[in-house]
LODOKOL-913060 format. One record per residue: residue in one letter; residue number from 1; x, z, y of N, C-alpha, C in turn. Coordinates in steps of 0.2 Angstrom, whole numbers. Example, Ala and Ser with C-alpha at 12.3 -4.5 7.8 and 13.67 -1.06 7.14 Angstrom:
BEGIN
<A; 1; <66; 39; -28>; <62; 39; -22>; <66; 39; -16>> <S; 2; <64; 35; -11>; <68; 36; -5>; <64; 39; 0>> 
This chain:
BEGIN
<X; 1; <223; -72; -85>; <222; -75; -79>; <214; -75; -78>> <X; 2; <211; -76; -84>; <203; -79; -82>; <199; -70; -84>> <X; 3; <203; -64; -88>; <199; -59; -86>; <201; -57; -77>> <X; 4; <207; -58; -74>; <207; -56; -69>; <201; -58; -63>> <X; 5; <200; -64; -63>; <197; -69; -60>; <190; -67; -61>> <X; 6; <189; -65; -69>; <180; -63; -67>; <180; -54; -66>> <X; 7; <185; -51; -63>; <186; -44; -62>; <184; -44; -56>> <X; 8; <188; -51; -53>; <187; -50; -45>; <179; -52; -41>> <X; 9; <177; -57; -48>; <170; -61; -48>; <163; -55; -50>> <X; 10; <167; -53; -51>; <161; -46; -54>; <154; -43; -51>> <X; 11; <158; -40; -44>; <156; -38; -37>; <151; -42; -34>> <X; 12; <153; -47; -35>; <149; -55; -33>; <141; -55; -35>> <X; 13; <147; -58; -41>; <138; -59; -46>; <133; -54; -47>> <X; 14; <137; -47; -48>; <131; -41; -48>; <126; -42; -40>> <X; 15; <129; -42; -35>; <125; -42; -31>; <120; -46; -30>> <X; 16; <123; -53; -33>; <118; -58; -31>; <113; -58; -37>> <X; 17; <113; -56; -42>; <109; -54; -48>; <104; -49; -44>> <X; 18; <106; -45; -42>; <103; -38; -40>; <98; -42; -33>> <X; 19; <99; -45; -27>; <97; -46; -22>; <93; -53; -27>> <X; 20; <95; -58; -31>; <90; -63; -32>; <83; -60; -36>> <X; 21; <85; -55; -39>; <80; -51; -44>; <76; -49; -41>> <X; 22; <79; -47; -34>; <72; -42; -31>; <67; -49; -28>> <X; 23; <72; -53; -24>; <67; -60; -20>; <63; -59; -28>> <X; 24; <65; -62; -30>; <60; -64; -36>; <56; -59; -39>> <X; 25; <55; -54; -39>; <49; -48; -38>; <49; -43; -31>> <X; 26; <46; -47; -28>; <47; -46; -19>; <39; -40; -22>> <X; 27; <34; -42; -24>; <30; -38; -24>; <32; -31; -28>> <X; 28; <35; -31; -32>; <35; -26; -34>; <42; -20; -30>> <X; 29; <47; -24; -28>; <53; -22; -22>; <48; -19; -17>> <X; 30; <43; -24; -13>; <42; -20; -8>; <36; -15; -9>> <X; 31; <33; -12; -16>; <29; -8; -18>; <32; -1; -19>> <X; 32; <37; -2; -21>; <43; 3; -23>; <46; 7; -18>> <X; 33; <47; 2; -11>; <49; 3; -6>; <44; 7; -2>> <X; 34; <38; 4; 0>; <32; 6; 4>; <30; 12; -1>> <X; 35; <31; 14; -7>; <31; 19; -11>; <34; 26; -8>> <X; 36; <38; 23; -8>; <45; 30; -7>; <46; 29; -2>> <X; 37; <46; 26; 4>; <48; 27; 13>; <41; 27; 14>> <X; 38; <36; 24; 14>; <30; 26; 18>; <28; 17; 20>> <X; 39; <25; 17; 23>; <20; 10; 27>; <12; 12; 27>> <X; 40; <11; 6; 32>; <5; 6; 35>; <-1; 3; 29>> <X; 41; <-6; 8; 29>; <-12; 4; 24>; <-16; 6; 25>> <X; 42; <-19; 0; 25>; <-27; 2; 24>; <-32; 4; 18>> <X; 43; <-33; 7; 16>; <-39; 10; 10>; <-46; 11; 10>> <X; 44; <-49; 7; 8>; <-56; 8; 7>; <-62; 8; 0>> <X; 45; <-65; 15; -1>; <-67; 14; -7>; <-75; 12; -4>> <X; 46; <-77; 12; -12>; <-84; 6; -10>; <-91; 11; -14>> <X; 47; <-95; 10; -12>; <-102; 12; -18>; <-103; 6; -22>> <X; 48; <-108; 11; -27>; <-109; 6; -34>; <-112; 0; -29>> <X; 49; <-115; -1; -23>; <-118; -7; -24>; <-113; -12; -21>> <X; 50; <-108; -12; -19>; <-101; -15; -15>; <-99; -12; -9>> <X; 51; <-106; -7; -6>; <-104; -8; 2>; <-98; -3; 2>> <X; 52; <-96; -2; 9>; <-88; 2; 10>; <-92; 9; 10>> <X; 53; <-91; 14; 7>; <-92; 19; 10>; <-86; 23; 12>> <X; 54; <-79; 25; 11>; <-74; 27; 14>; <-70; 22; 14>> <X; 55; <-66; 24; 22>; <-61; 18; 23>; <-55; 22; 29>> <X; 56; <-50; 22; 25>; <-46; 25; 30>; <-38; 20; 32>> <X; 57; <-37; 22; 41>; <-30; 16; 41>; <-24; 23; 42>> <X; 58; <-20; 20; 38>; <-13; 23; 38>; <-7; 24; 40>> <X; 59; <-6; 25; 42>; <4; 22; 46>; <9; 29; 44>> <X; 60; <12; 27; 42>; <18; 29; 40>; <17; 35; 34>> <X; 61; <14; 30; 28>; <11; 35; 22>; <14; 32; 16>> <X; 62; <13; 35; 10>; <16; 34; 5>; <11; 34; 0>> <X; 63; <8; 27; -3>; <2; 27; -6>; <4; 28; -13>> <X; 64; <3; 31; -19>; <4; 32; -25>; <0; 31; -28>> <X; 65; <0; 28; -36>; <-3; 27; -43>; <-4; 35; -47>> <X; 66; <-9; 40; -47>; <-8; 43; -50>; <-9; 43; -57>> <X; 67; <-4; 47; -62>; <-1; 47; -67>; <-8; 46; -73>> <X; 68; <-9; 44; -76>; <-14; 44; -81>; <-20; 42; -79>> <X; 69; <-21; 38; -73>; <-28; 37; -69>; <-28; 33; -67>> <X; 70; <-34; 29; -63>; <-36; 23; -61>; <-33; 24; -55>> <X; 71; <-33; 33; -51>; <-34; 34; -44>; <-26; 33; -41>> <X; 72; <-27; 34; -34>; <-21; 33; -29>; <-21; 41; -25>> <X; 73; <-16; 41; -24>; <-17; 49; -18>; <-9; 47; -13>> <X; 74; <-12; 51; -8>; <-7; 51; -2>; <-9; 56; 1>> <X; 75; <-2; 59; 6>; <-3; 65; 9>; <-4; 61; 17>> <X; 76; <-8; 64; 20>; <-12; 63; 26>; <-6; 63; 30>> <X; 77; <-5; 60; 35>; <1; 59; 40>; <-1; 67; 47>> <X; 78; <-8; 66; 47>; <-9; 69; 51>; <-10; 78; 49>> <X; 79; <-14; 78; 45>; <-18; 85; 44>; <-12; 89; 38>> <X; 80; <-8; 83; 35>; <-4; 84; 29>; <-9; 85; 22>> <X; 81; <-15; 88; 20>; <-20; 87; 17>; <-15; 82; 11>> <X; 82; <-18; 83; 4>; <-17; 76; 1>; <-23; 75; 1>> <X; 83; <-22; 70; -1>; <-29; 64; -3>; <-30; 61; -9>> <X; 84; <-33; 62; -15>; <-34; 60; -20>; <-42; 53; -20>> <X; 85; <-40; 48; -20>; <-45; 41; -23>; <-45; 40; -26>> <X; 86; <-53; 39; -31>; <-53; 34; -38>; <-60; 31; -39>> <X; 87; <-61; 26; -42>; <-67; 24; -45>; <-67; 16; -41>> <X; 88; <-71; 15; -35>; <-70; 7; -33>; <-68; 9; -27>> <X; 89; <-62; 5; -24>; <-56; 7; -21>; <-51; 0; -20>> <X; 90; <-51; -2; -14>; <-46; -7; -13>; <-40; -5; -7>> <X; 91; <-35; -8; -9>; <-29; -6; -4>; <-24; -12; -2>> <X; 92; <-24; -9; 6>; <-19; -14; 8>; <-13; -14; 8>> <X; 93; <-9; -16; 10>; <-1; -14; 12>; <1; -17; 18>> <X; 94; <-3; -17; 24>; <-2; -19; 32>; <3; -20; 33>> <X; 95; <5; -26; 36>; <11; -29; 40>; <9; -28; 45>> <X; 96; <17; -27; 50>; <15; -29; 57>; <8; -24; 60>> <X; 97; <5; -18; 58>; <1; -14; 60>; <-4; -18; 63>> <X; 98; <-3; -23; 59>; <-10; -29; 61>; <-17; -26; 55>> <X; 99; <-20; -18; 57>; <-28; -19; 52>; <-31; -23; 55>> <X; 100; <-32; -26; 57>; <-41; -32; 58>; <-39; -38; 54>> <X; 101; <-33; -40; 52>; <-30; -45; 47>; <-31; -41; 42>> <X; 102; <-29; -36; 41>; <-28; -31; 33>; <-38; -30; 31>> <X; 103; <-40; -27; 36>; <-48; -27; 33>; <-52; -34; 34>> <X; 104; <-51; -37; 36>; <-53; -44; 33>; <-54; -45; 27>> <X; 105; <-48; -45; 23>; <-47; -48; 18>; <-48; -44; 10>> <X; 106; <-51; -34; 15>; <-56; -32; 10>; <-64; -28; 12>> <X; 107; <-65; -34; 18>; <-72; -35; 19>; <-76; -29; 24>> <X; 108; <-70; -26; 26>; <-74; -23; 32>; <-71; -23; 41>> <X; 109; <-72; -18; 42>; <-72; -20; 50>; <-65; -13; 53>> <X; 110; <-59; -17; 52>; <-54; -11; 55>; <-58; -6; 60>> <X; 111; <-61; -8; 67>; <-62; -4; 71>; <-68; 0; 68>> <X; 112; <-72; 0; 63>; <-75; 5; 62>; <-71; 11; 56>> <X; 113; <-66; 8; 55>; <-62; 12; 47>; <-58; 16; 53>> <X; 114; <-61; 24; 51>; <-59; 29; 54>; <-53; 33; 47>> <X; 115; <-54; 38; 49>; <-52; 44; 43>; <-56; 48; 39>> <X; 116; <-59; 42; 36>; <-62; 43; 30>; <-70; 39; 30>> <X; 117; <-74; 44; 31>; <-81; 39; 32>; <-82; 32; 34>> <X; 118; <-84; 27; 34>; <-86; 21; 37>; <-94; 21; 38>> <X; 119; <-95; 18; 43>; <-103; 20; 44>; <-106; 15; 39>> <X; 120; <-112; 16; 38>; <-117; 14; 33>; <-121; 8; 39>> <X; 121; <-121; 2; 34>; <-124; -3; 39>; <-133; -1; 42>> <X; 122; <-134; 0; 47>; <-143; 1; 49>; <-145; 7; 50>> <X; 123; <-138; 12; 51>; <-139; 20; 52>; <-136; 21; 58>> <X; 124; <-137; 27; 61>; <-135; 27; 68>; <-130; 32; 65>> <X; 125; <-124; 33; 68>; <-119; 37; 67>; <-122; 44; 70>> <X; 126; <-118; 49; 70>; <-120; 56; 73>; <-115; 58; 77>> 
């Protein structure tokens, strides 16, 4: 009677095991996800002295860890290109397609963060 009862409990507990695990590693679940489906990011690498020197926003990309390195690469949504970065290098993982919240929070100006370059403070653009 009590193997029947946890036969039919089984189902249950697995799922809620499998659904409480992920709440409880929410960053790691939605890293994994944004991994492998795609999401919006923002990426900015920096010069030795902090400032931003590239900075690009993303939508519907797949940002990865590459294998044996500090760096990340993603294939271009647009150009298809990949794109390999490494060295000083922060990234976002935008919600809600809100960059001017996402580049806030690593110190620059979404509306200058193009596809790739970010202007140098005190130079005029070309």
């Amino acid at each position: 009677m009590a193997i029947a009862k946890l036969r039919r409990m089984a189902p249950v507990m697995l799922s809620v095991a499998l659904l409480g695990g992920c709440a409880g590693f929410q960053r790691g679940c939605s890293s994994n996800m944004a991994g492998a489906f795609g999401s919006s990011w923002l990426v900015v690498q920096y010069r030795a002295d902090g400032s931003a020197m590239n900075c690009w926003k993303l939508k519907d990309a797949s940002v990865a860890n590459e294998e044996k390195s500090d760096g990340i690469y993603w294939q271009d949504p647009k150009s298809r290109h990949l794109v390999h970065v490494s060295g000083w290098y922060n990234r976002v993982q935008v919600d809600g397609a809100d960059f001017e919240v996402a580049a806030q929070l690593v110190g620059v100006d979404a509306a200058k963060c193009g596809n790739g370059k970010y202007p140098i403070a005190g130079v005029a653009s070309r």
